[in-house]
C-alpha positions, 0 to 999 in steps of 0.5 A, spaced: 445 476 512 440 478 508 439 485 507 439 491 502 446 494 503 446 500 501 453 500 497 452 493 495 445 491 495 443 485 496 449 481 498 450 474 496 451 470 502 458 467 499 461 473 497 467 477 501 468 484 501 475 486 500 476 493 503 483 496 502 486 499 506 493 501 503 492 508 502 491 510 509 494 504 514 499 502 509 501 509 509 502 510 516 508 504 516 514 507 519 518 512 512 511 511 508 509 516 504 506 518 498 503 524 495 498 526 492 499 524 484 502 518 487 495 516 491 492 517 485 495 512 481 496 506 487 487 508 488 486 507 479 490 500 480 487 498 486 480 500 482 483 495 476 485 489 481 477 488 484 476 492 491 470 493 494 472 498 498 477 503 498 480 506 504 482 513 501 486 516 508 484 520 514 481 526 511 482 530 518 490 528 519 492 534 514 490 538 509 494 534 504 491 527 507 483 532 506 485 534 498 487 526 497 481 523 499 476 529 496 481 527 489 480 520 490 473 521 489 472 526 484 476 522 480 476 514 481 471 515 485 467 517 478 469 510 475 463 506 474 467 501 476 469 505 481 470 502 489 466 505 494 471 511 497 471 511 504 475 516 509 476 515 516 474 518 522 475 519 529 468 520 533 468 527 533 464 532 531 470 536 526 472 529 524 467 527 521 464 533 518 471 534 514 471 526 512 463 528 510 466 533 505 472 528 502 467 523 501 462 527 498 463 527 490 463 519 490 457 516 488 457 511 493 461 513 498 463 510 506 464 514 513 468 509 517 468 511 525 473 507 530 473 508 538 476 505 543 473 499 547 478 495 550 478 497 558 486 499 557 484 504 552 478 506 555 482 507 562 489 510 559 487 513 552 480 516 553 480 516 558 472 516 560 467 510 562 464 504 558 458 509 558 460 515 556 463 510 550 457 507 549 454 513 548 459 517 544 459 510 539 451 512 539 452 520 537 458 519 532 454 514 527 447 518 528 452 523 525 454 521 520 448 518 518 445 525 516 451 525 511 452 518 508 448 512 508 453 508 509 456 507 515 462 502 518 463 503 526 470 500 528 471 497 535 478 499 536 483 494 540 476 489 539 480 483 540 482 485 547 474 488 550 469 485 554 466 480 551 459 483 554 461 490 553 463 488 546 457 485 544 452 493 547 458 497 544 455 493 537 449 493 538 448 500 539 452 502 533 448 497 529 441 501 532 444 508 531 444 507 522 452 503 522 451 497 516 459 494 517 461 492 523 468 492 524 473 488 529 480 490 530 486 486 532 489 492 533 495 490 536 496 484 533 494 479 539 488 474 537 489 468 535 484 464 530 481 461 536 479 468 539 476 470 531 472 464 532 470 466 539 468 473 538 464 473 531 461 467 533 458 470 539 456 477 536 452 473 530 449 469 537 447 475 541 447 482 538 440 484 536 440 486 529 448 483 527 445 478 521 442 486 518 449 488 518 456 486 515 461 483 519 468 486 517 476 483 520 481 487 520 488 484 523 494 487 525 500 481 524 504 483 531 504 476 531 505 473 524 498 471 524 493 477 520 492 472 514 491 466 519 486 470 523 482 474 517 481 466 515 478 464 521 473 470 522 470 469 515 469 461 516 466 464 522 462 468 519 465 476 517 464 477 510 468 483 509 476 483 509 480 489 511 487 489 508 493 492 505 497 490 498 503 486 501 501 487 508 504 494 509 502 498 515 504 500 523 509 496 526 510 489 522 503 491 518 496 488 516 493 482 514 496 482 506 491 482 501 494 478 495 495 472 500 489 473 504 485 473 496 489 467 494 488 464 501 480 464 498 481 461 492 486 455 493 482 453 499 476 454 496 475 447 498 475 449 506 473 456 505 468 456 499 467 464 498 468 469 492 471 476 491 471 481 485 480 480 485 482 480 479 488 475 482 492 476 474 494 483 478 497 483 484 504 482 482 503 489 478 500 492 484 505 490 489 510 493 484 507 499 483 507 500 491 514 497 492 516 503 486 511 508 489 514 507 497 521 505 495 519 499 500 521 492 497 518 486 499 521 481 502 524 475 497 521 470 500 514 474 501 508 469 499 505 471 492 509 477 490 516 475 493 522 473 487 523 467 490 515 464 491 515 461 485 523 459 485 525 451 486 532 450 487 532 443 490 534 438 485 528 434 487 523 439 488 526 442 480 525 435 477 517 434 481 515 441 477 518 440 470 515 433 471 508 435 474 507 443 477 503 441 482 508 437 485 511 442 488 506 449 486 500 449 490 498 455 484 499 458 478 505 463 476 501 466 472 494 466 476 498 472 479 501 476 475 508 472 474 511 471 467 514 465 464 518 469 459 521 476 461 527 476 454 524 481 449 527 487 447 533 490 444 537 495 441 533 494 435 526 494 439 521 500 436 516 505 439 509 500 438 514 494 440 516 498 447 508 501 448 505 494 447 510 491 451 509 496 458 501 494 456 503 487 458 507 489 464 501 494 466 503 500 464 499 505 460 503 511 459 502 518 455 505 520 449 510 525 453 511 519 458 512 515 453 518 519 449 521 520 455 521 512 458 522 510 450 529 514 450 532 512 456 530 505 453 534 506 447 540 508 452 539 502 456 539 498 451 546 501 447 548 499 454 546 491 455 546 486 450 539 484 451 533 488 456 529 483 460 522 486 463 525 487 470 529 492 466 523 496 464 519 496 470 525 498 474 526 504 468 519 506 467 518 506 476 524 510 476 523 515 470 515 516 469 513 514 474 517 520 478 516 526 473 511 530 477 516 530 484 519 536 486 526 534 485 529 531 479 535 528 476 539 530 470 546 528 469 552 526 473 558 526 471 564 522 476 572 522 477 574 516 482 580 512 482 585 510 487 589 516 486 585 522 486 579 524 490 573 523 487 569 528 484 562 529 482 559 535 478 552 534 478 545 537 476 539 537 479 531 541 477 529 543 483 521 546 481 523 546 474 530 550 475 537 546 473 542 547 478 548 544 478 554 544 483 561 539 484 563 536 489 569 531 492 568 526 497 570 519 500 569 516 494 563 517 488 558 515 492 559 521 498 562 525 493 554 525 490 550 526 495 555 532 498 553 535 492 546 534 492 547 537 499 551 544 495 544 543 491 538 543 495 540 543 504 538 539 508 539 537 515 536 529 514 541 523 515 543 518 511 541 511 516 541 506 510 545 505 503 544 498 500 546 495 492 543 491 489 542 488 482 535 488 478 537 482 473 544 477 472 550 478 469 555 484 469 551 489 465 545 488 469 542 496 471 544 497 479 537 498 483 539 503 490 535 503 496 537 510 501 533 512 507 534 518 509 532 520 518 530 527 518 526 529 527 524 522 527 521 521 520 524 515 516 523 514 508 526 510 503 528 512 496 529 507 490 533 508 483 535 504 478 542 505 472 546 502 468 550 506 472 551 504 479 552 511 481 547 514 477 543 509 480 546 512 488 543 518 485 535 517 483 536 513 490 537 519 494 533 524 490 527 519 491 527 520 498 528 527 498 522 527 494 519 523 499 521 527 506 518 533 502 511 530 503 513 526 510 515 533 513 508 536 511 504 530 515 502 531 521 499 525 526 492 527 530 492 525 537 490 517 538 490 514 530 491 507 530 484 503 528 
C-alpha cells in the first residue's frame, strides 16, 4: 500500500485509520437519537479522541440529518485537527448531490457510497442483475468524483457475496476514482477465518487494490465485530469502522475503544498505530451514554464500572501486590481515575471549573453558573460529592439547556394515607407551565402532570432506579423509555430527589421522541 492518499497523504504502511461511525450507524440503534447541538458536541469530543474519519450521518435521510452534517463541517470540520468529514450515500444521483452539498465546506471531506452485492440482496432488495450492479457501483463513484477526491465505495453485505463478483465489483469501483474500499459484515455473519479469506484475496486478485485502502466494518449479530475487525487488519485493511461502545442496528457495531485498546495491548501480534488519544475514551463513552440516555453494560469491556473491579479475595490480593497479575492494562490509560472524593460544600467557583476540566468539560461562564449553583445545592444535601456525582449533574443540567422541554421545580405529597400530589412546572420553548396532579403514588402522579403540561400520546414501556454512588445520601439516576408508532428513546435524570430524578428522566425522553418524530428512514439503509 503505497500511494498518496488524497485526505492522508503518503500513508505509513503501519498505520490503522480509524473511521467513526457513531453519528449515523450508532445513531440508527433502536430509541437512539440526538439533535443537532447534541452532534455537534459528540463530533468535538470525537475530533479530541483521535479519529480519522468521522462519519457525520446520511445527508439525504431527512432535513435535520442534511443540516447536522453540513454543521459539522462548517464548524468541526474547519479545525485543523479537524477529521475528514464524511456523509453517506446510496448510489443515486439525488443522494449523492445533497451528501456533495453536506460535505462541501470541510476542507478534507469524503462521499462514502454503499451497494448491495450479496445474491439475496441483488434478488429481494434490488432487485436487479449482477451487471446492472456493476455498472451502477461504476456510475455512482464517477459521480462523486466530480465533487470529492475522496471517495469510499462499500460492498453491502460484503461477507455474503460471490467471491468473484466481489472481487469485479472492486475492481471496477477501484477504477472508477474510489480510494477506500470497504467490506461490510453487514448482518453479523463472518467469522475471523472469512476476514482472513476475503481480504486475502482481494490484495492477491483485484488489479489496483494495493493503490487503495482496504476498510472493515463489522456488525456483532454474533458477538464477534472486534474479533473480526482484528482478523481483517492482520490480513491486511488498514482502515477500521467503528462506533464509541458499539452502538448501532441490532446488537451494534465493532466498539471503537476495545477494537483501539485491542491494537495497543497486543501490539506484539498486531503491530500497528492509531492516532487515539486512548486517556479519552471513558469521557467519550460517557458524553454518549448522557447524550442517547443509553448506559453500557457493567461489565462492558474498557468503559463498563466493573472493568477494572476485582472482588475475588485472590485476584484483590495479585493486584495490590503487582497490577499485571490480573489487569492486562492500565485504569488510567482510558480514562479511569484512581481518586474520585474531592468536593464539598465548601468548594469554590475555580475549584468546581478546574475540577470539570479534569473530567473533560469545558463549559461557558453561563453553563458554569448554572451547574456551579446545582452543585452548591448537591453539596448542602450530601456530606461529600464524588466525581460521578459531577458528571451525573453536569450531563443532566448543562449538557441539556438547549432541549425544547426543561425542568424547574417539583413539589410532592405522598404517604400511606393520602393520594399522592404532584405540583409541577415545566419551560416549554421558554414559557413556565405548571399543573397539579394526583396519581398511583409520586412517581405516576408526576408523569400525570407532565402529561396536563405537554400531551402526548407515547407509552412509558420502561422505568428503572438506580444509584449514581453509595451510601443513603447518594443522587438517584433514572432511566424512562418511552414508545411512540414504533419509536423507542431512552431518557436519564439525576437528583438528590428520587422524584426529581423520575421527572428530568422522563422530560428527557420527551426531548428525545421530539427529535425521533421528525427522522424519517430512506428505503434500503443499512450499510
Amino acid at each position: 500500500m503505497s500511494f498518496e492518499h488524497p485526505s492522508f497523504g503518503k500513508l505509513d504502511e503501519n498505520r490503522i485509520i480509524i473511521f467513526d461511525t457513531t453519528l449515523r450507524d450508532g445513531e440508527q440503534s433502536p430509541g437512539f437519537s440526538m439533535n443537532l447541538e447534541e452532534k455537534i458536541r459528540m463530533a468535538e469530543a470525537l475530533t479530541e479522541l483521535g479519529v480519522d474519519v468521522m462519519e457525520a450521518g446520511f445527508p439525504i435521510a431527512s432535513p435535520g440529518d442534511f443540516e447536522s452534517v453540513k454543521a459539522i463541517a462548517e464548524t468541526v470540520g474547519q479545525r485543523d485537527d479537524s477529521p475528514v468529514i464524511c456523509g453517506l450515500a446510496r448510489t443515486g444521483r439525488d443522494d449523492i448531490l445533497r451528501a456533495a452539498e453536506a460535505v462541501k465546506a470541510a476542507p478534507r471531506k469524503r462521499i462514502h457510497i454503499f451497494l448491495s452485492t450479496s445474491p439475496l440482496h441483488m434478488k429481494y432488495k434490488l432487485r436487479m442483475e449482477p451487471a446492472d450492479v456493476l455498472q451502477l457501483a461504476v456510475d455512482s463513484v464517477t459521480l462523486a468524483r466530480q465533487f470529492v477526491e475522496d471517495v469510499e465505495w462499500s460492498a453491502e453485505d460484503g461477507t455474503r457475496t460471490d467471491p468473484d463478483f466481489l472481487c469485479r465489483c472492486v475492481e471496477a469501483a477501484i477504477k472508477a476514482g474510489a480510494t477506500t474500499i470497504n467490506i461490510p459484515d453487514t448482518v453479523g455473519y463472518a467469522l475471523p477465518e472469512d476476514m482472513t479469506r476475503i481480504f486475502t484475496m482481494l490484495r492477491e486478485r483485484v488489479p489496483g487494490a494495493d493503490r487503495v485502502v482496504l476498510s472493515t466494518h463489522n456488525h456483532n449479530d454474533l458477538g464477534l465485530a472486534v474479533a473480526n475487525t482484528i482478523a481483517a487488519i492482520r490480513a491486511g485493511v488498514r482502515q477500521v469502522e467503528a462506533t464509541i461502545n458499539g452502538i448501532g442496528e441490532r446488537a451494534g457495531n465493532a466498539s471503537l475503544e476495545e477494537a483501539v485498546m485491542a491494537i495497543r495491548t497486543r501490539n506484539d501480534a498486531v503491530p500497528f498505530k492509531n492516532n487515539i488519544v486512548t486517556e479519552k475514551i471513558l469521557r467519550t463513552s460517557k458524553m454518549l451514554a448522557a447524550i442517547t440516555g443509553f448506559d453500557v453494560q457493567p461489565n462492558k469491556a474498557i468503559v463498563g464500572r466493573n472493568a477494572f473491579a476485582h472482588e475475588a479475595g485472590i485476584h484483590q490480593d495479585g493486584v495490590l501486590k503487582h497490577a499485571g497479575t490480573y489487569e492486562i492494562m492500565l485504569p488510567e490509560s482510558v480514562g479511569w481515575q484512581k481518586s474520585s472524593l474531592v468536593m464539598g460544600k465548601h468548594s469554590g467557583r475555580a475549584a468546581f471549573r478546574d475540577k470539570l476540566k479534569t473530567l473533560g468539560y469545558t463549559i461557558g461562564d453561563n453553563q458554569l453558573n448554572v451547574a456551579f449553583q446545582r452543585f452548591k445545592v448537591l453539596a448542602d444535601q450530601k456530606k461529600v460529592v464524588f466525581d460521578e456525582d459531577l458528571v451525573a449533574l453536569v450531563d443532566d443540567e448543562v449538557m441539556r439547556d438547549h432541549e425544547r422541554i426543561q425542568f424547574v421545580s417539583l413539589d410532592i405529597h405522598a404517604g400511606s394515607k393520602h393520594p399522592a400530589t404532584a405540583a409541577l412546572e415545566l419551560s416549554v420553548d421558554g414559557v413556565v407551565k405548571s399543573a397539579s396532579s394526583t396519581g398511583n403514588g409520586p412517581v405516576d402522579a408526576t408523569f400525570n402532570a407532565i402529561q396536563q403540561i405537554f400531551p402526548h400520546h407515547a407509552n412509558l414501556v420502561l422505568f428503572s432506579v438506580g444509584a449514581v454512588t453509595e451510601g443513603t445520601d447518594a443522587q438517584a439516576k433514572t432511566t424512562v423509555r418511552l414508545e411512540e408508532a414504533g419509536k423507542m428513546v431512552d431518557g436519564q435524570g439525576a437528583d438528590a430527589d428520587t422524584i426529581v430524578s423520575a421527572a428530568r428522566a422522563y422530560v428527557h425522553a420527551l426531548n428525545k421522541l421530539l427529535v425521533k418524530r421528525l427522522r424519517t428512514e430512506p428505503v434500503a439503509l443499512s450499510a
